[in-house]
C-alpha positions as CSV (number, residue, x, y, z in Angstrom):
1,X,137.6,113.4,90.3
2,X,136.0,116.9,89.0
3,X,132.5,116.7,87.5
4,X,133.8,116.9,83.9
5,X,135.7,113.7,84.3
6,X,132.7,111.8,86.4
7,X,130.6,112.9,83.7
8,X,133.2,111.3,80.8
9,X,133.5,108.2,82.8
10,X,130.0,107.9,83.3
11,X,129.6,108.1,79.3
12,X,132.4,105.9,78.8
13,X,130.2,103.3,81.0
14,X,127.0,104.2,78.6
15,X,129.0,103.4,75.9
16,X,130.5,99.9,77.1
17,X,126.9,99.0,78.4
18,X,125.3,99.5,75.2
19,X,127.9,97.9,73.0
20,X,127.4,94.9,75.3
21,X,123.7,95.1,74.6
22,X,123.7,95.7,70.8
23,X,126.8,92.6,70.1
24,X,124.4,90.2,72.0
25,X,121.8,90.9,70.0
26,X,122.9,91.5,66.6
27,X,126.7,89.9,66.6
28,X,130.2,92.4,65.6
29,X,129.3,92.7,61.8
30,X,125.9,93.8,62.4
31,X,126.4,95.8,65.1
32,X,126.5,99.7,64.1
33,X,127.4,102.9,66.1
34,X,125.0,104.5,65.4
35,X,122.8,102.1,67.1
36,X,125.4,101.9,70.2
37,X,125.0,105.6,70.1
38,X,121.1,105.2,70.6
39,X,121.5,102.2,73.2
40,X,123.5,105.0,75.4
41,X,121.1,107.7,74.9
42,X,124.5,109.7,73.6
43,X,124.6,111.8,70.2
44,X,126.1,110.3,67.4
45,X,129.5,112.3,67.3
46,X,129.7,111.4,71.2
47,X,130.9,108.3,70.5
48,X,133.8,109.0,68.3
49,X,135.2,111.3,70.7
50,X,135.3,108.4,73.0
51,X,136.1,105.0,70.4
52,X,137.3,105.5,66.5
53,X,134.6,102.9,65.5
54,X,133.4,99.8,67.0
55,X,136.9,97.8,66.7
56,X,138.1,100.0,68.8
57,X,135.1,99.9,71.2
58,X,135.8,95.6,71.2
59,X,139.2,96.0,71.4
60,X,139.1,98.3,74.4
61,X,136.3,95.4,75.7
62,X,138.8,92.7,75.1
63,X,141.1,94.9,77.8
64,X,138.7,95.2,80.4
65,X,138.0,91.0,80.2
66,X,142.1,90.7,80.5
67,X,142.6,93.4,83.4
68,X,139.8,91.5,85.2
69,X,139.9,88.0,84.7
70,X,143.0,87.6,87.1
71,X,142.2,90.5,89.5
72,X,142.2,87.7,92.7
73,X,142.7,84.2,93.7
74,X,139.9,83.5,95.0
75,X,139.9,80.2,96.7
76,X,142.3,80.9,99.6
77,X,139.4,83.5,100.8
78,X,137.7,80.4,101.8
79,X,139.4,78.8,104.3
80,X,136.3,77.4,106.4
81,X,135.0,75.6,103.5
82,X,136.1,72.3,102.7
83,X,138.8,71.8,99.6
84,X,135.8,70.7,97.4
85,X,133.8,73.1,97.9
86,X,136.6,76.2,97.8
87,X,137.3,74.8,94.0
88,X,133.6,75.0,93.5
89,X,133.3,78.4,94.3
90,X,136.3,79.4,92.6
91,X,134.6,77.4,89.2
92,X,131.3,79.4,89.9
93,X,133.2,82.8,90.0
94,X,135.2,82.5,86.7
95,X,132.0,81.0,84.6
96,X,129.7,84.1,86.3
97,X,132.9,86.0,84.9
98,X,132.5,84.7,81.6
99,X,128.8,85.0,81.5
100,X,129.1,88.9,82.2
101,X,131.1,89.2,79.3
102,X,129.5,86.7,76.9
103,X,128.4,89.5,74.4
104,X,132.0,90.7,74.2
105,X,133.9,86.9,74.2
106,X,130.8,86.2,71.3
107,X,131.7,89.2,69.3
108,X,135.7,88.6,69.7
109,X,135.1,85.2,68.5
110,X,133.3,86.6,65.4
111,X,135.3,89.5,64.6
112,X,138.4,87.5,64.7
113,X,137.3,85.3,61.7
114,X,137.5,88.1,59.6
115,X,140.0,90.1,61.3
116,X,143.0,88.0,62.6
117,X,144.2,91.0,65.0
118,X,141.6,90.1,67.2
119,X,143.6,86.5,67.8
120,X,145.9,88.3,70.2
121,X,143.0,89.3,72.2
122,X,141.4,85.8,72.5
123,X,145.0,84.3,73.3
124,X,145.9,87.4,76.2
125,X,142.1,86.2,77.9
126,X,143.2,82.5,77.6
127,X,146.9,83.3,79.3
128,X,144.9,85.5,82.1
129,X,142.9,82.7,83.1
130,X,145.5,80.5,83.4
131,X,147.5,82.6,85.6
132,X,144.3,83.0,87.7
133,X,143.7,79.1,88.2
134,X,147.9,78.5,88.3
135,X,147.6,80.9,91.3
136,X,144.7,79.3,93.2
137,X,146.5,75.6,92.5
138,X,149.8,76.6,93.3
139,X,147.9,77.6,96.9
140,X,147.2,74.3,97.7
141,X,150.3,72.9,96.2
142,X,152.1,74.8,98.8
143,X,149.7,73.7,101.3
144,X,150.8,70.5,100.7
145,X,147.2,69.5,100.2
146,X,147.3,68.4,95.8
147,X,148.6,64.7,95.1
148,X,152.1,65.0,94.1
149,X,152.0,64.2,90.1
150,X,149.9,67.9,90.1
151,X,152.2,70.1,87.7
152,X,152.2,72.5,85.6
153,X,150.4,69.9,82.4
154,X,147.6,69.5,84.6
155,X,147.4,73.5,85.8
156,X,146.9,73.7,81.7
157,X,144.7,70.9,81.4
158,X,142.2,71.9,83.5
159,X,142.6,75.4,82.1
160,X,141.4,74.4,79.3
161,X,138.9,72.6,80.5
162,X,137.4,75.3,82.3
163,X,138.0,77.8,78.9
164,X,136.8,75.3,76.6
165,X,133.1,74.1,78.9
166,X,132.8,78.4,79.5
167,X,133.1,78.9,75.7
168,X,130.8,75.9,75.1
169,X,128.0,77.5,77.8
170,X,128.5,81.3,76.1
171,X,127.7,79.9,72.9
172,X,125.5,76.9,73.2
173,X,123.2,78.5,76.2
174,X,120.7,75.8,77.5
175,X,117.4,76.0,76.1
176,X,114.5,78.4,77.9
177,X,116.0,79.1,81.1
178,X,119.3,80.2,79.7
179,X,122.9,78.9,81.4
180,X,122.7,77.0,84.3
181,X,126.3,78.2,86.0
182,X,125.8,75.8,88.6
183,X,125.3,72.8,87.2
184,X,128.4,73.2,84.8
185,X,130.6,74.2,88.1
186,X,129.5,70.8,90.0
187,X,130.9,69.0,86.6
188,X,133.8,70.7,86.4
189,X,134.6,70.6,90.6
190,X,133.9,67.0,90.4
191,X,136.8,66.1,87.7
192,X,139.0,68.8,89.1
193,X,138.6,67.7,92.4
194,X,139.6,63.7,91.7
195,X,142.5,64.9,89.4
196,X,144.5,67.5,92.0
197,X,143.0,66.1,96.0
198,X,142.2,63.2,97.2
199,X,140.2,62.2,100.9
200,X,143.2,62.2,102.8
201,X,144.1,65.9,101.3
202,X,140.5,66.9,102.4
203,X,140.7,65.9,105.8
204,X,144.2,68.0,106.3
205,X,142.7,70.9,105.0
206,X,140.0,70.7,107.5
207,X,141.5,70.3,110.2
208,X,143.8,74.0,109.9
């Protein structure tokens, strides 16, 4: 990479950091470029050679959350845990996901209920995810360790489960403390767990 690109890419990452920063506080409508502009310590005509306006800058946002939502399965990386706790950890790491990007998913939402081109968006983050948890439960399917009525209805029920208790924590944060990402993941192992394993499951699984 020559220093002219590192130094565009390092912009670029001003610019996605500050939009971040200025949607959480102030929502999509309010938000203005020139104030993203000031966020990145960046002139004002910077950020137009970078973003046409701040649709643009969500939309390109809305990308990012796609590309990265799915970019591993992550509960087969724990094979020494036990089945309940590898779903745990797996629930932890796509709510932490969602709480990085609550800004953008809480702009999205907004922008989309005057702009219906943003719908694609929020559906193409929806269909990531559920690729992502298809490929962890197909895993253990193959394992032979998930009761047999496990299919694909359930894979989409507890997808949107999962969607539906992370869109609930972006935009109904706990008082004072803020989200508690823990607390939500032990609900959500808990009625995943009973629904895909049971003990006899759990004690195969522990044994390889």
């Amino acid at each position: 990479m020559t220093r002219t690109e590192k130094r565009k890419q390092e912009t670029m990452l001003k610019l996605v950091n500050a939009a971040m920063e200025v949607f959480g506080e102030y929502g999509y409508i309010n938000a203005t470029v020139s104030e993203i502009a000031e966020r990145a310590d960046v002139g004002y005509g910077t950020f137009y050679q970078y973003f046409k306006n701040k649709k643009e800058l969500l939309l390109y946002l809305s990308e990012e959350i796609c590309d990265h939502i799915s970019d591993h399965a992550y509960l087969k990386s724990h094979k020494g845990l036990s089945l309940r706790k590898r779903l745990y950890y797996g629930v932890v790491e796509i709510l932490s996901f969602y709480d990085q990007y609550s800004a953008a998913l809480k702009a999205l939402n907004e922008a989309e209920s005057s702009d219906k081109s943003f719908s694609s968006c929020r559906e193409r983050i929806y269909l990531n995810l559920y690729e992502r948890v298809s490929h962890d439960i197909n895993y253990f399917i193959k394992k032979g360790y998930c009761r047999s009525v496990v299919d694909d209805t359930i894979i989409t029920a507890l997808t949107c489960m999962i969607d539906s208790y992370a869109g609930k924590m972006i935009h109904e944060p706990e008082s004072g403390s803020g989200v508690n990402i823990e607390k939500i993941a032990e609900s959500l192992t808990e009625v995943s767990y009973r629904v895909l394993f049971n003990d006899d499951f759990e004690d195969a699984a522990a044994r390889k």
